[in-house]
N, C-alpha and C positions, 0 to 999 in steps of 0.2 A: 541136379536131380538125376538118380541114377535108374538105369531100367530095371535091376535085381528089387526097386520099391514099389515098381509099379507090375512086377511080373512074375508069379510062384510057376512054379516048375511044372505045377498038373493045370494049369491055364495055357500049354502050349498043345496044338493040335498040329502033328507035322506032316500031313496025308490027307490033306482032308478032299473028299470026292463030294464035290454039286457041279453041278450042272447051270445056276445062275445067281445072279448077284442079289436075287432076294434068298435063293436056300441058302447062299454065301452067308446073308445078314442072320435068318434063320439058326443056322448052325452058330453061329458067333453068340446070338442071345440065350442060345440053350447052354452052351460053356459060362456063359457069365453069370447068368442063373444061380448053377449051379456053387458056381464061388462063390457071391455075393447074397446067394439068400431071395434075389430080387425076383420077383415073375416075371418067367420067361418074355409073358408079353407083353410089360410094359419097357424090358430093355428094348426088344424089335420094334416096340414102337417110339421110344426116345433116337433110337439108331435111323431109322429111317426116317422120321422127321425131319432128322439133319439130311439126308441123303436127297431129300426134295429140297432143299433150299442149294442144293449145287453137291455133281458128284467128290466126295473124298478122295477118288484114284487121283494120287501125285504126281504118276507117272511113273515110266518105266518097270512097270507090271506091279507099282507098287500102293497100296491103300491102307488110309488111315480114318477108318469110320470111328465118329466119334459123339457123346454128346453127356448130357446134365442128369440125375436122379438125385430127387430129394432122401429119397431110403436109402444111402449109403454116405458111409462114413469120410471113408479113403479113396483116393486114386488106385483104379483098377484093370489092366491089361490083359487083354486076351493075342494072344496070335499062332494065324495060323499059316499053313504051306498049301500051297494046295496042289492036289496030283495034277489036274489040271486047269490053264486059265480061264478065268473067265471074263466077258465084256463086263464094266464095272462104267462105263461115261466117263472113263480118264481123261484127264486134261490132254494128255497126248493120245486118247483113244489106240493106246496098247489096252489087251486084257491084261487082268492082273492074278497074279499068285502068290503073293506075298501082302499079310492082312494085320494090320496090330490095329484090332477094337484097344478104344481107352474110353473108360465109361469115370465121369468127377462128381464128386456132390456138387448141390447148386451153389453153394457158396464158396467154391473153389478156386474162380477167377482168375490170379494169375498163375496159381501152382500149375491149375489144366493148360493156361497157355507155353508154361514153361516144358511140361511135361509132353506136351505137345511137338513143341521146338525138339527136344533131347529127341526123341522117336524119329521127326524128319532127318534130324542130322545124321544119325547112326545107319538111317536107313539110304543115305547118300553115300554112302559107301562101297564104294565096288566089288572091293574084295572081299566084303563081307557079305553081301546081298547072292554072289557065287557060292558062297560055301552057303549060304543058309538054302539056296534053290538045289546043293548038292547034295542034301543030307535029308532022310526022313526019319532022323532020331530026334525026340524031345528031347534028351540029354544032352544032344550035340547043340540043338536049336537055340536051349537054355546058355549054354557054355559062351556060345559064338556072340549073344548080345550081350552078355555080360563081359565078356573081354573085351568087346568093342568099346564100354563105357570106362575103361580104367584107360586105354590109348586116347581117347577121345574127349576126355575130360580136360 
């Protein structure tokens, strides 16, 4: 599974300014919203249900909030950069600034979990995770994960 299927080019926000891990969630449901069709608040509210049941941050300043809608067809990504970090309950209790929402339909099962997997993997990457924390272009943002999944595959 590659990230250019689960990721359009205007679902990347490279700058984004909040202040905490709910405007963090906040902002991420207003972007999915928007792409998806879906109201704002029942994304904020499928994302953070997941966020109570144990924080997404993976660590190393990095999170992967995620979860299930019935009103959507396809696997869909948001991520963002953020100007600065925020405390997010990481497993390593770093803040985090680096965000890829993945929102699945409910009957998605193992694609979300594979889709899942491909995101952590790409985002284990060193040299990749520098340059995406170096850059606050969308264009660059878009470039950099999609190159990563052609080396990475």
């Amino acid at each position: 599974m590659a990230l250019a299927d689960l990721l359009q080019q205007d679902a990347i926000i490279p700058a984004l300014k909040v202040n905490s891990k709910k405007q963090l969630l906040q902002e991420l449901a207003a972007k999915a919203a928007r792409i998806t069709g879906v109201p704002e608040r029942e994304v904020f509210d499928v994302i953070l249900q997941r966020e109570r049941l144990g924080s997404t941050g993976v660590g190393h300043g990095i999170a992967i909030p995620h979860g299930k809608l019935a009103s959507i067809t396809s696997i869909v990504g948001v991520f963002a950069r953020l100007d600065n970090p925020v405390d997010f309950e990481a497993l390593d209790d770093q803040p985090v600034d680096l965000v890829f929402l993945l929102l699945a339909p409910e009957g998605a099962g193992a694609d979300h979990l594979k889709a899942l997997s491909r995101i952590a993997r790409v985002l284990r990457d060193p040299e990749l995770v520098a340059k995406l924390r170096a850059t606050d272009s969308d264009t660059a943002i878009y470039t950099f994960l999609n190159q990563e999944q052609a080396t990475a595959a």
